[in-house]
C-alpha positions in Angstrom: 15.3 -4.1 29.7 13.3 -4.8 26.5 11.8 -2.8 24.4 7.9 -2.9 23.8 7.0 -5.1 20.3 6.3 -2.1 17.6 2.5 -2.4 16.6 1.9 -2.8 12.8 1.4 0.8 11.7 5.0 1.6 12.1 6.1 -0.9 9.1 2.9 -1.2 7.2 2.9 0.6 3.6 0.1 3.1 4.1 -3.0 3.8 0.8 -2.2 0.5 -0.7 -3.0 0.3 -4.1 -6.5 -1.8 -5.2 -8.1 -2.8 -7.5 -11.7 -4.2 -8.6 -12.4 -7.6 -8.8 -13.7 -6.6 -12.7 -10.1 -5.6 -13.2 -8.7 -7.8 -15.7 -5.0 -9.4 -15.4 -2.9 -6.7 -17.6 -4.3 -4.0 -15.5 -3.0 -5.9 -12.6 0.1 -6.9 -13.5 0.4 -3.3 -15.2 -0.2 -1.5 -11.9 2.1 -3.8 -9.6 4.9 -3.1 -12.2 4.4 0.3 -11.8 4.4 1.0 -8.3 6.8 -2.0 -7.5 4.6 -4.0 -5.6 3.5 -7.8 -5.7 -0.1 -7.3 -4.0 -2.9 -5.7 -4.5 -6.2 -5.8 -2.2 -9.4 -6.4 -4.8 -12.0 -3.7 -3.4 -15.4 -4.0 -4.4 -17.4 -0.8 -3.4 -14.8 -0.1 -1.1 -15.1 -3.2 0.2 -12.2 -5.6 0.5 -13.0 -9.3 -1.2 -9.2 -10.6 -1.8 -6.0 -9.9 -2.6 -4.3 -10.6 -5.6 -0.3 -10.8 -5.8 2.3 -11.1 -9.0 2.7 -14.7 -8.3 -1.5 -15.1 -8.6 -1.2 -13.2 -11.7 1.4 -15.3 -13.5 0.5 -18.1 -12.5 -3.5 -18.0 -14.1 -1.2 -16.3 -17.1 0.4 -19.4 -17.7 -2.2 -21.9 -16.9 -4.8 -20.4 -18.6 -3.3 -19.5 -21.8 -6.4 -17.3 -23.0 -5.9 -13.7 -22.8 -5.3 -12.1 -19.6 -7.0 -9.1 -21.0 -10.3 -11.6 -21.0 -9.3 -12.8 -17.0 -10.9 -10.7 -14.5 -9.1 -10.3 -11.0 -11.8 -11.7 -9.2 -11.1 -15.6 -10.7 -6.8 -14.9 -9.4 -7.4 -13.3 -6.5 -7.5 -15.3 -3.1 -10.3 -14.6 -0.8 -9.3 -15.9 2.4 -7.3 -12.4 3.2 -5.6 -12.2 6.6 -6.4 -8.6 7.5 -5.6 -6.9 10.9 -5.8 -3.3 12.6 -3.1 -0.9 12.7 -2.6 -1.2 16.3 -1.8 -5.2 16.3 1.8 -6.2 17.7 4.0 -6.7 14.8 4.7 -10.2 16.0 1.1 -11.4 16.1 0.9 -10.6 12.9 4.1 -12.2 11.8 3.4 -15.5 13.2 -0.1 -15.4 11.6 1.2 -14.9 8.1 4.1 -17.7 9.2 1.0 -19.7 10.3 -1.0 -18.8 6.7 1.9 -18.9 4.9 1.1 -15.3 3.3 3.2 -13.0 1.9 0.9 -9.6 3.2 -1.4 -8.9 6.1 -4.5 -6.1 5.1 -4.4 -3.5 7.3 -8.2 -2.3 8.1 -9.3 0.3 10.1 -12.8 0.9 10.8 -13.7 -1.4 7.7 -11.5 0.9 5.5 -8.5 -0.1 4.3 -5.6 1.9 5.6 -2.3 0.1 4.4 -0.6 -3.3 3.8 2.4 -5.0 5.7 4.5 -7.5 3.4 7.0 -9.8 3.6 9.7 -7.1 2.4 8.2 -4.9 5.6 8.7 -7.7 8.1 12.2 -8.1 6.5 12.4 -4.0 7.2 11.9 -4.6 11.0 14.1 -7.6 11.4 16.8 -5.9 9.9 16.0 -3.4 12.8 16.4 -5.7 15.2 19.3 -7.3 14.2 21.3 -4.1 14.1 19.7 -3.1 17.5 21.0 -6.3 19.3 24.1 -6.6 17.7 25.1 -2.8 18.7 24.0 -3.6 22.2 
């Protein structure tokens, strides 16, 4: 007997962190630091716009070559986000960021963004897995 496919909610990090698309690069790079993350949904008026991760951020960095300081969020941040609700089957959502090739899902709720689900989360639940059917 199997057990049912977890929805998102159990391994999704819950009141991401945002940020505004006027945000300008040191502020995100200063707040994924901080909080050890790599993405960040952009928000503007509560709404979401993009998402902007550590690899966006050093990337423009290096291209650019002005200062980051100048570089608003909104010109790094990618705006075709993959979002999804709470209560979607983990795997759906795994093989749409496989299929995207992203490194987060949104999590939205209502139009309101309730949490993000990563890479290092998917990792989380394999790891779950794995032990579950090696111990069986």
């Amino acid at each position: 007997m199997s057990k049912p496919i977890p929805a998102v909610r159990k391994y999704m990090s819950t009141s991401p962190h945002s940020i505004g698309p006027d945000g300008n690069l040191v502020q995100a790079h200063a707040m994924m630091r901080e909080h050890s993350i790599r993405h960040l949904p952009v928000l503007d008026g509560g709404v979401l716009v993009g998402v902007v991760s550590a690899r966006d951020v050093s990337q423009i960095e290096a291209l650019v070559g002005g200062n980051p300081k100048q570089i608003p969020v909104g010109d790094a941040m990618a705006t075709n986000v993959y979002a999804t609700t709470p209560d979607a089957p983990l795997d759906e959502v795994v093989d749409e960021m496989a299929r995207r090739k992203v490194g987060c899902a949104v999590v939205m709720d209502h139009s309101h963004v309730v949490g993000i689900v990563t890479t290092v989360d998917v990792c989380t639940a394999l790891a779950e897995l794995l032990r579950g059917r090696l111990r069986a």
